[in-house]
C-alpha positions in Angstrom: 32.0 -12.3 -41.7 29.6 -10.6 -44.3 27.0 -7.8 -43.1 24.4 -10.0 -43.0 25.9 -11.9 -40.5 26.9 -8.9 -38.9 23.4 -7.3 -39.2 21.7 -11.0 -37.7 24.0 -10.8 -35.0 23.0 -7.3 -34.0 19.5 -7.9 -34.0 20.1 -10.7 -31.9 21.8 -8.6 -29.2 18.9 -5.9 -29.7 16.9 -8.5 -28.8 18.6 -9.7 -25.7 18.8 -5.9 -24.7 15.2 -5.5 -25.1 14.2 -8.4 -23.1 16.4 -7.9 -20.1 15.5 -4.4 -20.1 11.7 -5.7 -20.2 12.7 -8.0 -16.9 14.3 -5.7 -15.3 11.5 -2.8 -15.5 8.9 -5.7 -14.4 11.4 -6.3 -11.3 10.8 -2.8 -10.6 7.1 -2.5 -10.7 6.6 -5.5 -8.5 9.0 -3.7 -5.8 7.2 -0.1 -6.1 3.8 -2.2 -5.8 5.0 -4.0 -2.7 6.6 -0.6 -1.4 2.9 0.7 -2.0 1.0 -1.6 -0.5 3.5 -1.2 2.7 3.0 2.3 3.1 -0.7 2.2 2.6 -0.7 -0.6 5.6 1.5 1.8 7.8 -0.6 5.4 6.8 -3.9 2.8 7.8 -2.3 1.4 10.9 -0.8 5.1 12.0 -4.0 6.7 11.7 -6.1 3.4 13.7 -3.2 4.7 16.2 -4.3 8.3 16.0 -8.3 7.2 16.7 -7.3 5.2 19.6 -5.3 7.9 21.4 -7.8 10.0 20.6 -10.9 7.8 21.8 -8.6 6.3 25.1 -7.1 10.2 26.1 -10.8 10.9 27.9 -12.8 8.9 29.8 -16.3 9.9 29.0 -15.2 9.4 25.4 -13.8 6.0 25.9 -17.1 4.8 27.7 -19.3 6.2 25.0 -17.2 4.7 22.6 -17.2 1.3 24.9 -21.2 1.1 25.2 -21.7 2.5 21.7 -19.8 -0.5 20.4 -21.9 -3.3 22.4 -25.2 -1.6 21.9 -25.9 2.2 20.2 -29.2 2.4 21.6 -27.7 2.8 25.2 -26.8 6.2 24.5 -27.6 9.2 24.5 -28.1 11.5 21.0 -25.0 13.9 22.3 -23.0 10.5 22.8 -24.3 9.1 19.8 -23.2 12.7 18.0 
């Protein structure tokens, strides 16, 4: 074996490396995106918890919010506020 077979050779394994290094980091991007998109969908669904507990924990407030929902104009400015 000369060194230009030895040379070709390693630029073909440089090349290998450099592509399964280039899956592998799109592998990972996909995962943290999905991870993202998870945790945005749980901090959203955690905090439509939050407003419901919130709105349901008095009554006054859960009527207001009832008849604000169906039709604004039923209520009062202090309900509307």
């Amino acid at each position: 074996m000369n060194w230009d077979a030895i040379g070709a050779l390693g630029e073909i394994i440089s090349a290998a490396a450099v592509l399964a290094t280039l899956v592998y980091l799109s592998a990972q991007i996909r995962s943290a995106r999905n991870d993202q998109k998870t945790n945005m969908r749980n901090e959203a669904f955690r905090q439509m918890q939050e407003f419901s507990y919130y709105v349901m924990s008095d009554q006054s407030l859960a009527w207001a919010f009832h008849q604000g929902s169906e039709d604004p104009d039923v209520l009062t400015p202090q309900q509307q506020a």
